[in-house]
N, C-alpha and C positions, 0 to 999 in steps of 0.2 A: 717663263720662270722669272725672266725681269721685272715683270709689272705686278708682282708678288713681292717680289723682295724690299721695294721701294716701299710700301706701305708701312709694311715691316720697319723696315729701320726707321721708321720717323715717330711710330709708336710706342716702341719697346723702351726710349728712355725717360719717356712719356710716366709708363707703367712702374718703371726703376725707379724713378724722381720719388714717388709715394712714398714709397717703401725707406727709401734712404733720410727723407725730411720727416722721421719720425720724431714728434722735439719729448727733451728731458725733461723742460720746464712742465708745472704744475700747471693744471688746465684753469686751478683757483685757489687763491688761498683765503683762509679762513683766520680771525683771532677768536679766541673764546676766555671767560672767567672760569671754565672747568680744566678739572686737573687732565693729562693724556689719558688716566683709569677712568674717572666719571665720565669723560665723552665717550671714552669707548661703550663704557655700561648705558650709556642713550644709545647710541648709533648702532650697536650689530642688534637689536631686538628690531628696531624700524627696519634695516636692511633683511632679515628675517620675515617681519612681515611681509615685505613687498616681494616674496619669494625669491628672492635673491640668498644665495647660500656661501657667505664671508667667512673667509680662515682669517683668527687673529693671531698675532704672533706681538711679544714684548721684549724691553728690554730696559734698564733700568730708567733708561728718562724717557719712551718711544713706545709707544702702540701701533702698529702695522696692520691695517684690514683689508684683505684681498677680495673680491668680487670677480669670480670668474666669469669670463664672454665669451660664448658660441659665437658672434661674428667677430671679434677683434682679439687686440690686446687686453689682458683684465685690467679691470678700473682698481685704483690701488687709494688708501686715506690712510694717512698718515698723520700722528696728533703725539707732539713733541711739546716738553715743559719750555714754559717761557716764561718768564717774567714774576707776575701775576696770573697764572692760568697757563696756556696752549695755545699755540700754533698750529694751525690745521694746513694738509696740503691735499690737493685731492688731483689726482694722475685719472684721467677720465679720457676716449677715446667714444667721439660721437659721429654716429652714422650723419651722413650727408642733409639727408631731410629729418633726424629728431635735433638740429640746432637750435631752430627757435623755441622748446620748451624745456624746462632744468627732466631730467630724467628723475627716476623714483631713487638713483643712487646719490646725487645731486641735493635733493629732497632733504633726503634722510639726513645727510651732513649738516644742510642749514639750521634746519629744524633742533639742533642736540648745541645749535650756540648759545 
């Protein structure tokens, strides 16, 4: 039973660590010259297209786009008035081997700058 439990305990905080070092911060942020509405009316057609299916949600200065995930956390974009135009943030949760290339929700975001 000993030489079970040992393994055990040296992994489990291992597998806890993950889950606790989930960060708040935004995995990117964006500036744009379009309003939080115009980016939105680019962005959820492109995320549409690449079969991804975005709930949008608003609020007087904020556009909210959700992007539900089968393997994770949903990826979330968020496009707030600033300035001259918008401030984009984009909350995005990338599997271990799709890092090196921007995903199709990634994409879509740049694309609507």
């Amino acid at each position: 039973m000993r030489p079970l439990f040992v393994p055990a305990m040296v992994f489990a905080p291992l597998l806890l660590a993950g889950c606790a070092s989930a960060p708040n911060a935004p995995t990117l942020t964006l500036q744009t010259s379009k309003t939080p509405a115009q980016y939105a009316d680019c962005v959820v057609p492109k995320l549409q297209g690449s079969a991804l299916n975005p709930t949008v949600s608003q609020t007087s200065r904020s556009y909210r786009i959700v992007v539900p995930s089968k393997v994770s956390t949903d990826n979330v974009l968020e496009a707030y008035k600033a300035g001259k135009g918008g401030k984009v943030f984009i909350y995005e949760r990338h599997l271990l081997a799709s890092n090196f290339l921007p995903s199709s929700f990634e994409r879509a975001a740049q694309d609507c700058i």
